[in-house]
C-alpha positions in Angstrom: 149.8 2.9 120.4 148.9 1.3 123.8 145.4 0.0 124.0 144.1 1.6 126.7 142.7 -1.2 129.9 139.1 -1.5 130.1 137.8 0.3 132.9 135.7 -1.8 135.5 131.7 -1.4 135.7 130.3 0.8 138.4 128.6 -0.6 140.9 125.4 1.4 139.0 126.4 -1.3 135.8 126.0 -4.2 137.7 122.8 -3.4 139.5 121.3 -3.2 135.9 122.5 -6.2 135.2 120.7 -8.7 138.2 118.0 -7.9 140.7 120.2 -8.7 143.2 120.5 -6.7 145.8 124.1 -5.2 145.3 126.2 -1.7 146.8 123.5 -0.4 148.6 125.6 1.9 150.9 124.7 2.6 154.0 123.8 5.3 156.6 126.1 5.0 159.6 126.6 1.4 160.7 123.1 0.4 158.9 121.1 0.5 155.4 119.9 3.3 154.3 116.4 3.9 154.6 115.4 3.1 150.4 116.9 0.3 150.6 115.6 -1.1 153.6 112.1 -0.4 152.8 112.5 -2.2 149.5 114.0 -5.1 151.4 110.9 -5.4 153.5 108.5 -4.7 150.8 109.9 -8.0 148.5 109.9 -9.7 151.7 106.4 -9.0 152.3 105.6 -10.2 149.0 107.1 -13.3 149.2 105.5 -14.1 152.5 102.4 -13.3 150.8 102.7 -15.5 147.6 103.8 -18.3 150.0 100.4 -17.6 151.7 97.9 -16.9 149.1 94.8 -18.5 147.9 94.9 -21.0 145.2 92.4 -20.1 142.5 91.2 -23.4 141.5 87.8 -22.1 139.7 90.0 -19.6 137.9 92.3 -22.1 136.4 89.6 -24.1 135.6 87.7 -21.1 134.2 90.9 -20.3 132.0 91.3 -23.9 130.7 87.9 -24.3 129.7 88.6 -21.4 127.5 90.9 -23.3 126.0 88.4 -26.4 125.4 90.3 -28.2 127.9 88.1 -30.0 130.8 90.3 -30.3 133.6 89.7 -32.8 136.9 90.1 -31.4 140.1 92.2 -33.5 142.7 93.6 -32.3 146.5 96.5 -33.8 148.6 96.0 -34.6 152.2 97.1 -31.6 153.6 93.5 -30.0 154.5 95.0 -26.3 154.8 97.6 -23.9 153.9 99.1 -24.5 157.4 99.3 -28.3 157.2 100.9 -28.3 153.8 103.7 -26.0 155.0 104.4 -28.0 158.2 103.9 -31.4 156.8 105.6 -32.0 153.0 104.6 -35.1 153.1 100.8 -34.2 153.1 101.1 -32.6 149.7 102.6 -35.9 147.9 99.9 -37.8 148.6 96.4 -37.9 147.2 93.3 -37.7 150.1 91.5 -41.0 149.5 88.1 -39.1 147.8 90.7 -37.5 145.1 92.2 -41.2 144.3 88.9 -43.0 144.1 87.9 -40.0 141.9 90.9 -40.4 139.5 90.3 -43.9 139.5 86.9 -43.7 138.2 87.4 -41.1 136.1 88.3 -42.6 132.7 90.8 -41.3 131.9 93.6 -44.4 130.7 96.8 -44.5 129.3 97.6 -41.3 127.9 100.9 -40.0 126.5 101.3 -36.8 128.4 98.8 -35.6 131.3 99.6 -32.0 132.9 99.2 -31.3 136.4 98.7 -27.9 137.4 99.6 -27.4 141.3 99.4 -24.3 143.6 103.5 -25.6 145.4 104.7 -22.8 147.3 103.5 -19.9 145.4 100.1 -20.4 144.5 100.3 -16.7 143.1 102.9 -18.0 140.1 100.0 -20.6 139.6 97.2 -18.0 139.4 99.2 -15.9 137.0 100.7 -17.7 134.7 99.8 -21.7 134.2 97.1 -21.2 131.9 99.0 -19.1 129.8 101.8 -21.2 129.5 99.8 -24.1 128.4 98.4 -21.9 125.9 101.5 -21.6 124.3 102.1 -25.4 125.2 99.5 -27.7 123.5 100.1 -26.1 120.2 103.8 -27.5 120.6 102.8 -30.7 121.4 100.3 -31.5 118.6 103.1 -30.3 116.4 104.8 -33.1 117.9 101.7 -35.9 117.7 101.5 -35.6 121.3 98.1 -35.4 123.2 98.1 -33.7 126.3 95.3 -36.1 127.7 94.3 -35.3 130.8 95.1 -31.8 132.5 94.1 -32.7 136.5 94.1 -29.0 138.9 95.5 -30.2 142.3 95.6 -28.2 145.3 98.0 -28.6 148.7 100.3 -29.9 146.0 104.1 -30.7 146.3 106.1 -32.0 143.1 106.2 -35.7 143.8 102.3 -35.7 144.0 102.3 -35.6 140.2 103.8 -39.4 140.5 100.8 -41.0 141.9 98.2 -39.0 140.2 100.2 -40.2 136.8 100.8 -43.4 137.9 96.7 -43.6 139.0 96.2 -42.6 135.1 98.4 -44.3 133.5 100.3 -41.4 131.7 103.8 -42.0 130.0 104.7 -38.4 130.7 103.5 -36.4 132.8 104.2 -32.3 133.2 103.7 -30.8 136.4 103.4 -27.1 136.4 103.7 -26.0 140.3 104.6 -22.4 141.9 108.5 -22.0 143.2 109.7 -21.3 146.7 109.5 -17.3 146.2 112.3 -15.1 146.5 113.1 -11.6 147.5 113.6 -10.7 143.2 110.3 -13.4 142.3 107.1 -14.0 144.3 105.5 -15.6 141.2 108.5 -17.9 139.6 106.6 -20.9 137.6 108.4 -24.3 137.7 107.9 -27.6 135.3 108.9 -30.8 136.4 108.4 -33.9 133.7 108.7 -37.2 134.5 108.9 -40.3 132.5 106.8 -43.0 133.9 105.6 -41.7 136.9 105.1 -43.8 139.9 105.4 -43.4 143.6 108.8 -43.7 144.7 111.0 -41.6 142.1 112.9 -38.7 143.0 114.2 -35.6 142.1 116.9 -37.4 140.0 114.3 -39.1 137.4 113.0 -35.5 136.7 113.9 -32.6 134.1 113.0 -29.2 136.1 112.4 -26.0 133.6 112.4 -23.0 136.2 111.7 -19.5 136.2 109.0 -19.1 134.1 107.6 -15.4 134.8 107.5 -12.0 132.9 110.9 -11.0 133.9 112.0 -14.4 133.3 111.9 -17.9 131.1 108.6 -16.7 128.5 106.0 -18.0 128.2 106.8 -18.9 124.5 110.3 -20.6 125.5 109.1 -22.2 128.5 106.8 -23.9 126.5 109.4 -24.5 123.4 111.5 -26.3 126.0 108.6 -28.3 128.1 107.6 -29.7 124.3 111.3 -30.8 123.5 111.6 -32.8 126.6 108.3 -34.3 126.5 109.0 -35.6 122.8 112.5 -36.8 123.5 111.8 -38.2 127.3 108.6 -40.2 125.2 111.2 -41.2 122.4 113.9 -42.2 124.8 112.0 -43.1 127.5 114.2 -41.5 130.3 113.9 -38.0 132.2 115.8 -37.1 134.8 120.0 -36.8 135.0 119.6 -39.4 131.8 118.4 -36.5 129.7 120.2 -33.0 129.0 117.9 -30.6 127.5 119.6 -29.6 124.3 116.7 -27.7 122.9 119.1 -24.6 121.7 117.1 -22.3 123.9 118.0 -19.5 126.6 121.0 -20.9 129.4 120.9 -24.3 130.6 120.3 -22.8 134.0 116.7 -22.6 133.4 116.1 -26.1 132.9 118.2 -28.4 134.8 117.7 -32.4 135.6 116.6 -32.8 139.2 116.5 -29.1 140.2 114.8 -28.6 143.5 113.4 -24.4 143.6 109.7 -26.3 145.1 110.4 -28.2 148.4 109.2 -31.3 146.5 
C-alpha cells in the first residue's frame, strides 16, 4: 500500500505557528482593512515603547522588595530625544553619576547587574525586577553574589562597561529593553560581560534575548543568565569565546555578540 504524501500546511497552520505577519490577502491591489489596522496598531505600540517613560522609582520600589538597595546612575544624554539622536550619549556616564559610583563603596564584586531603560523602557518597567527575582536565587546556588544592582537611565549596552569597570565587578549583567518590533514592544535583553572596561565590543559579550511572556521565561532567562555568569567567572571569557551550552530553549535566544539594542 502506497503511503499517502503529506499534504502541505494551510497558510491558517503557519500563521499559528509565528506572529509574523503571513497570507494576509488582500482587497483589490491593497490589504484588507483587519489587517491593516493591526499593522498600524503594533506599529503604534512600538513607537510608543520606544518613547516611554522609564520608571526608575518603580524599579527601585520592586528591588527593594527584594532587600536589594540599588544605586541610581544616568548617561549623558539629558532626554529621550538626545539619547535617540546621539548613541553615544547613552555609553557614557554624566560626570555627577561617575563621581557618585566612585564614592559609593561599592569594590570588587563578582557580579554587579545593571538595569537600563535601552530602547524600550516599557520591557524594563515590566519585566527586570521579575527576572532578577528568579535570578539571584540561581546565583547563590552557584556562590555567586550579585553585589551591586546600579538602575541607569538614557542607557545603551556598552554603558554597563564603565559603570563595571568604575566598580570593579568581574561580571557584570546588564539587563536593558530591545529595539521593539511589530510582534514585541516589551522584548527584555541580557548582555554579560567578563571584565568590563571601556573599549570592548559586542564580540566580548554573551546576549540572552527575548525575554517576555510570549517569549524566553522568566525562569529560563534566568537559568541561562546564571550558567554564563558561573562559567564566564570560571573561564574568564564572554563573548564569541563562550557558547552557551546550558541545555535550555534554541540557541537563538542567547547568542555571543547579538545586537537587538543599538548598543
Amino acid at each position: 500500500m502506497t503511503t499517502p504524501a503529506p499534504s502541505s500546511p494551510s497558510l491558517p497552520d503557519l500563521r499559528d505557528l509565528t506572529p509574523a505577519r503571513i497570507g494576509l490577502g488582500r482587497s483589490g491591489a491593497s490589504l484588507p482593512t483587519d489587517a491593516l489596522l493591526s499593522f498600524t496598531l503594533d506599529h503604534a505600540r512600538a513607537r510608543d515603547a520606544v518613547h516611554a517613560a522609564f520608571d526608575v522609582s518603580g524599579t527601585t520600589a520592586g528591588l527593594a522588595g527584594l532587600g536589594i538597595t540599588s544605586h541610581k546612575v544616568s548617561s549623558q544624554a539629558p532626554g529621550r530625544r538626545d539619547y535617540l539622536r546621539r548613541p553615544d550619549l547613552g555609553r557614557m556616564l554624566d560626570s555627577a553619576s561617575r563621581r557618585s559610583l566612585e564614592g559609593c563603596g561599592i569594590t570588587a564584586c563578582s557580579c554587579a547587574i545593571v538595569i537600563g531603560d535601552g530602547l524600550s523602557p516599557t520591557a524594563v518597567n515590566v519585566h527586570a525586577v521579575e527576572l532578577i527575582r528568579h535570578l539571584l536565587p540561581r546565583l547563590a546556588a552557584d556562590g555567586i553574589d550579585a553585589g551591586a544592582v546600579i538602575v541607569a537611565s538614557g542607557a545603551r549596552v556598552a554603558l554597563g562597561d564603565e559603570i563595571g569597570a568604575i566598580i570593579g565587578a568581574r561580571m557584570l549583567v546588564m539587563l536593558i529593553g530591545e529595539r521593539p518590533g511589530l510582534s514585541v514592544p516589551d522584548s527584555l535583553g541580557a548582555y554579560l560581560t567578563f571584565a568590563p572596561r571601556i573599549g570592548l565590543t559586542d564580540a566580548d559579550r554573551n546576549c540572552i534575548s527575548n525575554i517576555h511572556r510570549a517569549g524566553l521565561s522568566y525562569p529560563e532567562g534566568a537559568s541561562r543568565i546564571s550558567w554564563l555568569v558561573r562559567e564566564g567567572l570560571a573561564r574568564q571569557i564572554t563573548g564569541v569565546a563562550l557558547k552557551d551550552e546550558s541545555g535550555g530553549e534554541s540557541s537563538q535566544n542567547a547568542l555571543p555578540g547579538c545586537d537587538k539594542s543599538d548598543t
